[in-house]
mmCIF entry with sequence, helices, sheets and N, C-alpha, C, O atoms, coordinates in Angstrom:
data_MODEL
# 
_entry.id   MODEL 
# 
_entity.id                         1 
_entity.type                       polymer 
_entity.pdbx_number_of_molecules   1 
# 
_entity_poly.entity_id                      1 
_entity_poly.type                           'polypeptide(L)' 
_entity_poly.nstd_linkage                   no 
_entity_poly.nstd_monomer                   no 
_entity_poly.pdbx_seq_one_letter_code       
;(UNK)(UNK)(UNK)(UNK)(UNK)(UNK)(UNK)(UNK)(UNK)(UNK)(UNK)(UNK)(UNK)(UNK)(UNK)(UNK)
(UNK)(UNK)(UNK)(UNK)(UNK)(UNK)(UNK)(UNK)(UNK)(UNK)(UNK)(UNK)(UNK)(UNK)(UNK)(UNK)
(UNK)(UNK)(UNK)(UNK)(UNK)(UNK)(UNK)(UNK)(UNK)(UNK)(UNK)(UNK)(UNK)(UNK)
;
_entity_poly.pdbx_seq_one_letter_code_can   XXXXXXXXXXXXXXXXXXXXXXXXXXXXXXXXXXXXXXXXXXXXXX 
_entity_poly.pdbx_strand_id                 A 
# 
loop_
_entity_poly_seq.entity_id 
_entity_poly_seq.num 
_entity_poly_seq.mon_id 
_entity_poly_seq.hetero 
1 1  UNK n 
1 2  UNK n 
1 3  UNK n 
1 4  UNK n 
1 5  UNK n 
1 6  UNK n 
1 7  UNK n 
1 8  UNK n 
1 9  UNK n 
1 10 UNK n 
1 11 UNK n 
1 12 UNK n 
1 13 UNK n 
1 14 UNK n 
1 15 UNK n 
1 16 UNK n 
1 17 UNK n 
1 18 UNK n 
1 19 UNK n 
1 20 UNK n 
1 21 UNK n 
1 22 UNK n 
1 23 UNK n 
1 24 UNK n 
1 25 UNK n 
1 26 UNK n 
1 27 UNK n 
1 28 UNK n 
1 29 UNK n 
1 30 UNK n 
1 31 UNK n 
1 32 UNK n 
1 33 UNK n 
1 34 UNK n 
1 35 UNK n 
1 36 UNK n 
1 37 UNK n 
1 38 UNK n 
1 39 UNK n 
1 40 UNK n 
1 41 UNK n 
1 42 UNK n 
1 43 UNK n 
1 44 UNK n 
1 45 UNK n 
1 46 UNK n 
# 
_struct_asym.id          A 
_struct_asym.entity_id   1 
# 
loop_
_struct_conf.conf_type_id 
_struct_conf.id 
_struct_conf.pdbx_PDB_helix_id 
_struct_conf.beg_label_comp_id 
_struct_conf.beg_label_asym_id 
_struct_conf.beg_label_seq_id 
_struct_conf.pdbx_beg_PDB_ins_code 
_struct_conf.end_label_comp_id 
_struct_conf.end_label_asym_id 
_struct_conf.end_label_seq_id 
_struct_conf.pdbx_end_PDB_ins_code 
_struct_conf.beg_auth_comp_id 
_struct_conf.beg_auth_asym_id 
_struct_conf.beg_auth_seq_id 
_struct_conf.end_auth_comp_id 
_struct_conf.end_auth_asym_id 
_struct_conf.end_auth_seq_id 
_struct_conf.pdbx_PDB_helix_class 
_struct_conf.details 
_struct_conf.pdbx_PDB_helix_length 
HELX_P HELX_P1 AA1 UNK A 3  ? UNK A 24 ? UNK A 3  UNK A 24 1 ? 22 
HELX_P HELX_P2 AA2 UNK A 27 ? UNK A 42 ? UNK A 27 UNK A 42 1 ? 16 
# 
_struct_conf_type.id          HELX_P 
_struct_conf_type.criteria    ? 
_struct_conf_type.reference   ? 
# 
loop_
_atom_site.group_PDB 
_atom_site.id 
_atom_site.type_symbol 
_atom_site.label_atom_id 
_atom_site.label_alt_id 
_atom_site.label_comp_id 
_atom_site.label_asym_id 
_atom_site.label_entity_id 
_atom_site.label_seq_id 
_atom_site.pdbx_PDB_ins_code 
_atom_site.Cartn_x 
_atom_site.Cartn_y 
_atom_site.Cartn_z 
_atom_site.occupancy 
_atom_site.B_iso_or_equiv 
_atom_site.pdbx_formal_charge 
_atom_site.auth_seq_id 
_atom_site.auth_comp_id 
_atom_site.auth_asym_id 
_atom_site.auth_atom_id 
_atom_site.pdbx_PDB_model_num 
ATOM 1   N N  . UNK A 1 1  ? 104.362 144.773 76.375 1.00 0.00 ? 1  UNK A N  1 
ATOM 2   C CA . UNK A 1 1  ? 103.956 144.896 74.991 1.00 0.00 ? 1  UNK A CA 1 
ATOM 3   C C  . UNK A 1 1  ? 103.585 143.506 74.472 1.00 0.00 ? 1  UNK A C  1 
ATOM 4   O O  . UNK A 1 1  ? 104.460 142.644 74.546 1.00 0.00 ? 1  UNK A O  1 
ATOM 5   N N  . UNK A 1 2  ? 102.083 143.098 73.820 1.00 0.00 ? 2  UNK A N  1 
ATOM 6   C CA . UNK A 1 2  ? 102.056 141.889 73.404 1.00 0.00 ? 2  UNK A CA 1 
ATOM 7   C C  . UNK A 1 2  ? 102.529 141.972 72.124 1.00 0.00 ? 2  UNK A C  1 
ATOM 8   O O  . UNK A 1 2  ? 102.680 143.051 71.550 1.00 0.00 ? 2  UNK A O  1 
ATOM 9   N N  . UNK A 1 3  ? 102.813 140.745 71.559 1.00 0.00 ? 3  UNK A N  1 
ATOM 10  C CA . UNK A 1 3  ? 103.292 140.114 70.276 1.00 0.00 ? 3  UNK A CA 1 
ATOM 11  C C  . UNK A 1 3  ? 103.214 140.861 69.091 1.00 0.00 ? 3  UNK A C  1 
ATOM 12  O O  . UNK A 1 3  ? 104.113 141.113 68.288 1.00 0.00 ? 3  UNK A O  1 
ATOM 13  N N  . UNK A 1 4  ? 101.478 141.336 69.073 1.00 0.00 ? 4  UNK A N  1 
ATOM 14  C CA . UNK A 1 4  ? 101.193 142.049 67.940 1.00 0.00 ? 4  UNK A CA 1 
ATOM 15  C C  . UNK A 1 4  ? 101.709 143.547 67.867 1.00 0.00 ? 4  UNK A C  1 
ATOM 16  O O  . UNK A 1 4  ? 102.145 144.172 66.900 1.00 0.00 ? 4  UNK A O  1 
ATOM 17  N N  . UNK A 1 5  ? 101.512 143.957 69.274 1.00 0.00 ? 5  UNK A N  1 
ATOM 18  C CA . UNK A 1 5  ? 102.345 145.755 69.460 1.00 0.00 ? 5  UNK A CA 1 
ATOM 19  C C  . UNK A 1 5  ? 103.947 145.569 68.890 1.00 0.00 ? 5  UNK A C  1 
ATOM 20  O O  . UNK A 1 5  ? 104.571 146.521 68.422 1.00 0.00 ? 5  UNK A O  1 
ATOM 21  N N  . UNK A 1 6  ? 104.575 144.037 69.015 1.00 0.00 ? 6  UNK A N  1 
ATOM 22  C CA . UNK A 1 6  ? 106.256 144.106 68.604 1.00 0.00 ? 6  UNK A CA 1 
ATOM 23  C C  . UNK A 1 6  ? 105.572 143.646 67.104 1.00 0.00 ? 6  UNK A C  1 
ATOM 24  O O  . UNK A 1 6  ? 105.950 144.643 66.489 1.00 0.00 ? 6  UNK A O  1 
ATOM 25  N N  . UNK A 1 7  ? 104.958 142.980 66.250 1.00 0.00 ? 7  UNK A N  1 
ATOM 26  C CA . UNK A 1 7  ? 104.674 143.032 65.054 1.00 0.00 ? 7  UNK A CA 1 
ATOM 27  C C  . UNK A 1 7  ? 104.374 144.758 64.560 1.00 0.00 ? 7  UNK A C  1 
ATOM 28  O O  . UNK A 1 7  ? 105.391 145.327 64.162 1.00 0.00 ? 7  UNK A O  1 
ATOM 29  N N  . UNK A 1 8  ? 103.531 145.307 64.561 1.00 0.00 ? 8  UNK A N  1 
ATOM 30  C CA . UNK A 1 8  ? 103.063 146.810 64.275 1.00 0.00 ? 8  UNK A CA 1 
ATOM 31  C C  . UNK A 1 8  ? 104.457 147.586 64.353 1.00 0.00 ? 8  UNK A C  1 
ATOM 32  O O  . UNK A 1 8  ? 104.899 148.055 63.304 1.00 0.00 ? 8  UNK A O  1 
ATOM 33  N N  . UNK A 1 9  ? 104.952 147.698 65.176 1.00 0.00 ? 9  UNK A N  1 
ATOM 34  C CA . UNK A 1 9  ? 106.176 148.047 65.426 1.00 0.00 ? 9  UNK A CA 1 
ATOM 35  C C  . UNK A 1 9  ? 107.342 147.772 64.729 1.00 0.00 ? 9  UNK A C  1 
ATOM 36  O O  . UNK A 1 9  ? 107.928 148.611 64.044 1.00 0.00 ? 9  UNK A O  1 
ATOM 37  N N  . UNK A 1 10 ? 107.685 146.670 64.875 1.00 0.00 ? 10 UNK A N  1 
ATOM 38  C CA . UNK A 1 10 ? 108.490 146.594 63.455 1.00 0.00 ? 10 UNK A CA 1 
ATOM 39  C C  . UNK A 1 10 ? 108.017 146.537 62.147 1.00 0.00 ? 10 UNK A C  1 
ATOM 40  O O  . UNK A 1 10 ? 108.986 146.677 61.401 1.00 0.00 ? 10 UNK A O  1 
ATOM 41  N N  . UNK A 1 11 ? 107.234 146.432 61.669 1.00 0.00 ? 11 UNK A N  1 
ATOM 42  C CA . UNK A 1 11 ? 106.596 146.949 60.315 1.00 0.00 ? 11 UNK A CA 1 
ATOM 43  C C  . UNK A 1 11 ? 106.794 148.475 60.222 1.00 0.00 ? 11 UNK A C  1 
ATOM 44  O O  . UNK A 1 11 ? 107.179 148.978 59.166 1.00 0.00 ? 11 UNK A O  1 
ATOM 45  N N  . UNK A 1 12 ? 106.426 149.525 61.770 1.00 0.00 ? 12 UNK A N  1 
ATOM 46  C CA . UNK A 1 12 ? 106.299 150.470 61.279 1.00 0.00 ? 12 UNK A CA 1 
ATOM 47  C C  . UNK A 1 12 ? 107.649 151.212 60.878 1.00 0.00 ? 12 UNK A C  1 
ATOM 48  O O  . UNK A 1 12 ? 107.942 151.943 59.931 1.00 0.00 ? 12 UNK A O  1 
ATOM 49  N N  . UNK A 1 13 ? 108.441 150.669 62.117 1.00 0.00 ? 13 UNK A N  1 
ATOM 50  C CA . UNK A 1 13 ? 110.407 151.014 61.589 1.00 0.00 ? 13 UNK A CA 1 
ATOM 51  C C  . UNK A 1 13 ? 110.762 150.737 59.962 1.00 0.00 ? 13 UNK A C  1 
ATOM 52  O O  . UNK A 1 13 ? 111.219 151.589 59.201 1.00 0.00 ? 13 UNK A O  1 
ATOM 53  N N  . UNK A 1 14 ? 110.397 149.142 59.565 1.00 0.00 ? 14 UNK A N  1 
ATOM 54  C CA . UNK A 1 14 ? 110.563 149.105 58.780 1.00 0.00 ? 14 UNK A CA 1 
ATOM 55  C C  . UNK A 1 14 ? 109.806 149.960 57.093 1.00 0.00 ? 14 UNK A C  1 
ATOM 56  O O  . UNK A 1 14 ? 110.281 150.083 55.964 1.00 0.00 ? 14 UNK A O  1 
ATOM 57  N N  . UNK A 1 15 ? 108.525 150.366 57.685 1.00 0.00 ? 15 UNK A N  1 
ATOM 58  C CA . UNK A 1 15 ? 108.385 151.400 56.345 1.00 0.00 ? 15 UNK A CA 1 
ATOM 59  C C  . UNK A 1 15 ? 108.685 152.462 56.470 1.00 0.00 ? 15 UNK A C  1 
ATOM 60  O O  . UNK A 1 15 ? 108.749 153.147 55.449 1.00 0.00 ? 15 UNK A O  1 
ATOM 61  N N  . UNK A 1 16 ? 109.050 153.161 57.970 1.00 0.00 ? 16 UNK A N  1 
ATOM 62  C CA . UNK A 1 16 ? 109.899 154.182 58.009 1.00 0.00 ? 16 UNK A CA 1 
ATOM 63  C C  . UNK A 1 16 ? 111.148 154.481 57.240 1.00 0.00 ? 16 UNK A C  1 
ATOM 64  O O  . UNK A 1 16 ? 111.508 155.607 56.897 1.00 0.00 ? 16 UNK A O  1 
ATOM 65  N N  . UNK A 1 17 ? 111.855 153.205 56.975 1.00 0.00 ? 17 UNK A N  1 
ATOM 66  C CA . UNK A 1 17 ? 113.048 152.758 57.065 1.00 0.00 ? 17 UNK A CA 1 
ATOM 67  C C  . UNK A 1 17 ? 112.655 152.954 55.113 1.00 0.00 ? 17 UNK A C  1 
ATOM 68  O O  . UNK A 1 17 ? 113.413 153.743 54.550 1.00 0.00 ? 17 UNK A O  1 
ATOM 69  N N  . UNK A 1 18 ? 111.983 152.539 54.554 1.00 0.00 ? 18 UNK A N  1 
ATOM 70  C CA . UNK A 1 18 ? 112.007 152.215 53.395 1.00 0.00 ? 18 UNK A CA 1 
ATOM 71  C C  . UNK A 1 18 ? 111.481 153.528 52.706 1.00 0.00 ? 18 UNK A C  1 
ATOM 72  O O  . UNK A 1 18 ? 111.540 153.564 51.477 1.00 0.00 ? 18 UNK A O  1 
ATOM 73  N N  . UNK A 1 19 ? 111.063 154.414 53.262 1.00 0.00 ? 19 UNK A N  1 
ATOM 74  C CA . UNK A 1 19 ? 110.640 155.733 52.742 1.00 0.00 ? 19 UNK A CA 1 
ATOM 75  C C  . UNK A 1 19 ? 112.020 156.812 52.689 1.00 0.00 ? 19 UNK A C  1 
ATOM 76  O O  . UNK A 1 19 ? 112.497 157.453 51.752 1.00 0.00 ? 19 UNK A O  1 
ATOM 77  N N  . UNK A 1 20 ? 112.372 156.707 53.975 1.00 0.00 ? 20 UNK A N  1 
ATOM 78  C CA . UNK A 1 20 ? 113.435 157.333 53.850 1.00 0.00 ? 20 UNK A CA 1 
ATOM 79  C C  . UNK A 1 20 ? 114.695 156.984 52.606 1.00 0.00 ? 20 UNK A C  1 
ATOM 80  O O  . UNK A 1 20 ? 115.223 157.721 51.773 1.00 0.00 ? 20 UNK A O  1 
ATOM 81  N N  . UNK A 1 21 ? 114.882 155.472 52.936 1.00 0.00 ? 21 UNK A N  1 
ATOM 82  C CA . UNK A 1 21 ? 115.514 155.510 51.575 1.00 0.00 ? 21 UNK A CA 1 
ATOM 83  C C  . UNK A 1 21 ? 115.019 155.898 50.579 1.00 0.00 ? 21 UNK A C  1 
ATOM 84  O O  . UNK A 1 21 ? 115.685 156.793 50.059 1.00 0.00 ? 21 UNK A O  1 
ATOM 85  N N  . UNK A 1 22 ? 113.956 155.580 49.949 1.00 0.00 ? 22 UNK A N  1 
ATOM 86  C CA . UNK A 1 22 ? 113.731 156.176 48.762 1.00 0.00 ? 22 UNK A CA 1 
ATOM 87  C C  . UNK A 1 22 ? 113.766 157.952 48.077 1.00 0.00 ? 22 UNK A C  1 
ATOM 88  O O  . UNK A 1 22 ? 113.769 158.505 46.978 1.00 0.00 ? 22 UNK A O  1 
ATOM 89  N N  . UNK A 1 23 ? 113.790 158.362 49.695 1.00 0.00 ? 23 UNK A N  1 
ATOM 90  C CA . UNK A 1 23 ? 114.007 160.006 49.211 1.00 0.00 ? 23 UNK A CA 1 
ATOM 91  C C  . UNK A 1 23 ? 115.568 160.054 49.245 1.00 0.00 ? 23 UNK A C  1 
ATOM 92  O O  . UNK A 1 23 ? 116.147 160.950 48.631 1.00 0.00 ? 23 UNK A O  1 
ATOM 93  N N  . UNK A 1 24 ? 116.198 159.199 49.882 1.00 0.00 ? 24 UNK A N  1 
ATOM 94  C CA . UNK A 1 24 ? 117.659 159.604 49.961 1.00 0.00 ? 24 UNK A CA 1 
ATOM 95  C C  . UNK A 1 24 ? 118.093 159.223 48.419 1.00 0.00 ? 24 UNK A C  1 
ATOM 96  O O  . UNK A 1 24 ? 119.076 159.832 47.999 1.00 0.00 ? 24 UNK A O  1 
ATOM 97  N N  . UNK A 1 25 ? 117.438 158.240 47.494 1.00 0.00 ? 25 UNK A N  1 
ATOM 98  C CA . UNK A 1 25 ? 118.095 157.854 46.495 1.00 0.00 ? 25 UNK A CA 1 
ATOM 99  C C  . UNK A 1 25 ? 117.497 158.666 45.464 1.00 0.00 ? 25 UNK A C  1 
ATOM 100 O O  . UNK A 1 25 ? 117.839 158.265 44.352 1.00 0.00 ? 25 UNK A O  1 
ATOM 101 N N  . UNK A 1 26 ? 116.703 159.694 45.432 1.00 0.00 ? 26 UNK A N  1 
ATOM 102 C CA . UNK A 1 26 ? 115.403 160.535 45.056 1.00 0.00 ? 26 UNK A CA 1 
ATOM 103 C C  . UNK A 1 26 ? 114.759 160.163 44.093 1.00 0.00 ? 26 UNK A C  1 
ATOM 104 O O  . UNK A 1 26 ? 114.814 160.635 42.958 1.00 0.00 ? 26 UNK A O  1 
ATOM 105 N N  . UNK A 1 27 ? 113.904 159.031 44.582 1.00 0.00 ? 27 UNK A N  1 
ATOM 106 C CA . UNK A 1 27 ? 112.757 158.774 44.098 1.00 0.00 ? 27 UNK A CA 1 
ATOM 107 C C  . UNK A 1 27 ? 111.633 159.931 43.551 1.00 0.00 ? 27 UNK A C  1 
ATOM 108 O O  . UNK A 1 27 ? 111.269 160.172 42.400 1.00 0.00 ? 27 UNK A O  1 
ATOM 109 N N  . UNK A 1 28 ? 111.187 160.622 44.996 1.00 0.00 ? 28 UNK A N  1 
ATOM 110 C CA . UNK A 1 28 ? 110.263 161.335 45.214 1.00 0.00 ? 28 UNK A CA 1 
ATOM 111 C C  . UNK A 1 28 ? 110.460 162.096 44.140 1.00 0.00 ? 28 UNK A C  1 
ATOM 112 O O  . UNK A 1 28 ? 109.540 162.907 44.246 1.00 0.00 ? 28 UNK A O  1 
ATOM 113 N N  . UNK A 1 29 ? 111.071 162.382 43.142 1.00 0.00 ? 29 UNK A N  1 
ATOM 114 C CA . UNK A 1 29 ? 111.626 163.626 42.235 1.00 0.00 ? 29 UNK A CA 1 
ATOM 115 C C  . UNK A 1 29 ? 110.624 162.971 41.397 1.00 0.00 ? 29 UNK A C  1 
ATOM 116 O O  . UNK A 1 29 ? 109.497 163.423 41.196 1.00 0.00 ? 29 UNK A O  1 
ATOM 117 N N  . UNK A 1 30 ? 111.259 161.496 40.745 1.00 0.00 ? 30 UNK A N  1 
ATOM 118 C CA . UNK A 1 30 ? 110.890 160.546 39.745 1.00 0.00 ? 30 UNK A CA 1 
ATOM 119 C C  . UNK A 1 30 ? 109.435 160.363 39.905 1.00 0.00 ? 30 UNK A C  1 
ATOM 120 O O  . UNK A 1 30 ? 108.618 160.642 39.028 1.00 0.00 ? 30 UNK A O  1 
ATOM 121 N N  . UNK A 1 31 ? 109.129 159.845 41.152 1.00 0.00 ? 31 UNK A N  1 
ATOM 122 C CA . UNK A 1 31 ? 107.572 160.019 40.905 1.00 0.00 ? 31 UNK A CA 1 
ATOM 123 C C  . UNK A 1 31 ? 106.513 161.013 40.427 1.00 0.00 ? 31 UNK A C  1 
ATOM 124 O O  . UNK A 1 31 ? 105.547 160.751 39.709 1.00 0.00 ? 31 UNK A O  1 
ATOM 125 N N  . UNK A 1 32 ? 106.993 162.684 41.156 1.00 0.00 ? 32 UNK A N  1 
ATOM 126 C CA . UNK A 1 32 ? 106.913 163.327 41.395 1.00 0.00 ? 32 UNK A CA 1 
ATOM 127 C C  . UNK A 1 32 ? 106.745 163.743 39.106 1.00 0.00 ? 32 UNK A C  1 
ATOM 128 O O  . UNK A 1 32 ? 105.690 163.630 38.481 1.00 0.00 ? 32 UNK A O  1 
ATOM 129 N N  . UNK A 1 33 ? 107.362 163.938 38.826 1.00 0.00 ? 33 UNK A N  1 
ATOM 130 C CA . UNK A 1 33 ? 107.752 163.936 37.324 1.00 0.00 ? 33 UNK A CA 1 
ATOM 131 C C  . UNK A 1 33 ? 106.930 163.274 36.700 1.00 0.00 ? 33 UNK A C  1 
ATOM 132 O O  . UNK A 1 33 ? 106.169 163.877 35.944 1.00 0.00 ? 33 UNK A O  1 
ATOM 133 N N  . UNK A 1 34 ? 106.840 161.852 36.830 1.00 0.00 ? 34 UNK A N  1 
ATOM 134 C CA . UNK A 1 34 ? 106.185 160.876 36.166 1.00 0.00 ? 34 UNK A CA 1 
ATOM 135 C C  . UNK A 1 34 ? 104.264 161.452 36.395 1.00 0.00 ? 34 UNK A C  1 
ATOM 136 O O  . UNK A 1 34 ? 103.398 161.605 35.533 1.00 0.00 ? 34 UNK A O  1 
ATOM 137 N N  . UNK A 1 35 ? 104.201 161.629 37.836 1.00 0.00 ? 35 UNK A N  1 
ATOM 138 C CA . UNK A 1 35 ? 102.783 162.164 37.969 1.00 0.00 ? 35 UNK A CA 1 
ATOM 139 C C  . UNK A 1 35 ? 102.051 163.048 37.237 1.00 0.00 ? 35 UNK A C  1 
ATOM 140 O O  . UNK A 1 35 ? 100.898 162.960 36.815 1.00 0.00 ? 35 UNK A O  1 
ATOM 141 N N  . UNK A 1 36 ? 103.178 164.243 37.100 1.00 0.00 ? 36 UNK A N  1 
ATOM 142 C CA . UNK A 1 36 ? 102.676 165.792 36.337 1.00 0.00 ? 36 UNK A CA 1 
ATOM 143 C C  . UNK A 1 36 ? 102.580 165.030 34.767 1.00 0.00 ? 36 UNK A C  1 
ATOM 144 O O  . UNK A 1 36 ? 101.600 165.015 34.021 1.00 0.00 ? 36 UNK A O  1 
ATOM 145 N N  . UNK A 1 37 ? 103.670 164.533 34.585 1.00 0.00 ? 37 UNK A N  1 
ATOM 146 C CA . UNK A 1 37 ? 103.481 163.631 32.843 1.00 0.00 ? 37 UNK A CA 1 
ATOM 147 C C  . UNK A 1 37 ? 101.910 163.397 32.805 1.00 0.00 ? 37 UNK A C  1 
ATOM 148 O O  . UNK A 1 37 ? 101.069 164.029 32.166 1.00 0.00 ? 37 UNK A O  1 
ATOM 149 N N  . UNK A 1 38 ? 101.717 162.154 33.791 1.00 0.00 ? 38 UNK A N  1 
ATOM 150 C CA . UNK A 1 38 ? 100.116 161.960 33.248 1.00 0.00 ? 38 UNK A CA 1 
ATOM 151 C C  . UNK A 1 38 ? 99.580  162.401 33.279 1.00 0.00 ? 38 UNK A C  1 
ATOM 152 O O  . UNK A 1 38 ? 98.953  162.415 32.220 1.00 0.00 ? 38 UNK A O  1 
ATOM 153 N N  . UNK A 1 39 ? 98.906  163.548 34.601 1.00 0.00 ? 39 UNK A N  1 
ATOM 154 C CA . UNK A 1 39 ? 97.752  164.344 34.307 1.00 0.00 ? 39 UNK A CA 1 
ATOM 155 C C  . UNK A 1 39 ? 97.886  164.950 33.701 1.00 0.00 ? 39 UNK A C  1 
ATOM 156 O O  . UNK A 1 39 ? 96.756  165.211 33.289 1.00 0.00 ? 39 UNK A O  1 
ATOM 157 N N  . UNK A 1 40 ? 99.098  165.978 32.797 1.00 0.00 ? 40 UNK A N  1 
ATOM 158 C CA . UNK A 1 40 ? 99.004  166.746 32.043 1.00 0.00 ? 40 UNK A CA 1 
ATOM 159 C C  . UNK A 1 40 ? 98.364  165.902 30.099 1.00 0.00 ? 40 UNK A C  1 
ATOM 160 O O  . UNK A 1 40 ? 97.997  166.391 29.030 1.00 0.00 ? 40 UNK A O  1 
ATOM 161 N N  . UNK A 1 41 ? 98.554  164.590 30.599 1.00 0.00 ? 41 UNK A N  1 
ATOM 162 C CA . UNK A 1 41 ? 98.095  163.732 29.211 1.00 0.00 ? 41 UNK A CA 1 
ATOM 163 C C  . UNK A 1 41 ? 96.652  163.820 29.532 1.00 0.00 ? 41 UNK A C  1 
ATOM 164 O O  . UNK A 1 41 ? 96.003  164.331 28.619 1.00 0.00 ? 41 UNK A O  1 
ATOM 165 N N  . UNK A 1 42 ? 95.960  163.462 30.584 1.00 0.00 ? 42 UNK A N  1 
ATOM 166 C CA . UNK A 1 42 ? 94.957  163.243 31.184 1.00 0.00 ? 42 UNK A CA 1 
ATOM 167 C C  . UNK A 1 42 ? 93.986  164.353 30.731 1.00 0.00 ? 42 UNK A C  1 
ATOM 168 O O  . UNK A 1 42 ? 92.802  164.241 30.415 1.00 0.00 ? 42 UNK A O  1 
ATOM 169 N N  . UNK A 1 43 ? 94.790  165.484 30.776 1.00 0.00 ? 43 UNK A N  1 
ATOM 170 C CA . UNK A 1 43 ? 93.485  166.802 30.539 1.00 0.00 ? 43 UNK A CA 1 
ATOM 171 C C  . UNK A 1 43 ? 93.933  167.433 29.057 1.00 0.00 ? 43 UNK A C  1 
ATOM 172 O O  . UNK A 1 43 ? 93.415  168.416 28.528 1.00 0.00 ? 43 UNK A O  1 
ATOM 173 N N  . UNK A 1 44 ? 94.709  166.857 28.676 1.00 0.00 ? 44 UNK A N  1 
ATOM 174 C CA . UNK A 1 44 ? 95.230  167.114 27.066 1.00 0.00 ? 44 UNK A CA 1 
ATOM 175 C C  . UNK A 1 44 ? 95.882  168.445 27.092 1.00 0.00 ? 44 UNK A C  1 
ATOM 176 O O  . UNK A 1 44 ? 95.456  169.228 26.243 1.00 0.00 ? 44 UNK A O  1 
ATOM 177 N N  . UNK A 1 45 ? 96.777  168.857 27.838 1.00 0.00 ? 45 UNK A N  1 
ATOM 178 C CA . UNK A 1 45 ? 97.990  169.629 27.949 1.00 0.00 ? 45 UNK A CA 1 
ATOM 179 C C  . UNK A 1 45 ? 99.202  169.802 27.541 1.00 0.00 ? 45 UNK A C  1 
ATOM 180 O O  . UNK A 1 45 ? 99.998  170.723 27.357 1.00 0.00 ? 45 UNK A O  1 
ATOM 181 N N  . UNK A 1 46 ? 99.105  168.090 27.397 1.00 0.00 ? 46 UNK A N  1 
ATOM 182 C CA . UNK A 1 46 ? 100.915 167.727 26.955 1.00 0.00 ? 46 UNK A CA 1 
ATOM 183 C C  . UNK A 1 46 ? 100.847 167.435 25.729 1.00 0.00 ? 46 UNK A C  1 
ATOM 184 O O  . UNK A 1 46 ? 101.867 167.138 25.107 1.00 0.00 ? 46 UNK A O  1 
# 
């Protein structure tokens, strides 16, 4: 494996690594919420 395949590689663990947390702390909800907020401002719903 050259240098750059162990660079790619740990980057990719590491955003693996950082996604998962964020659903474990549930983000995805919060975003998820915050999104429907705007478009529903967006098309004059809300």
């Amino acid at each position: 494996m050259t240098r750059l395949g162990k660079i790619r590689s740990l980057l990719l663990a590491l955003a693996v690594c950082c996604i998962l947390w964020g659903l474990w702390r549930g983000e995805a909800r919060i975003i998820l919420h915050k999104a429907v907020r705007v478009c529903m401002e967006c098309i004059g719903l809300g």
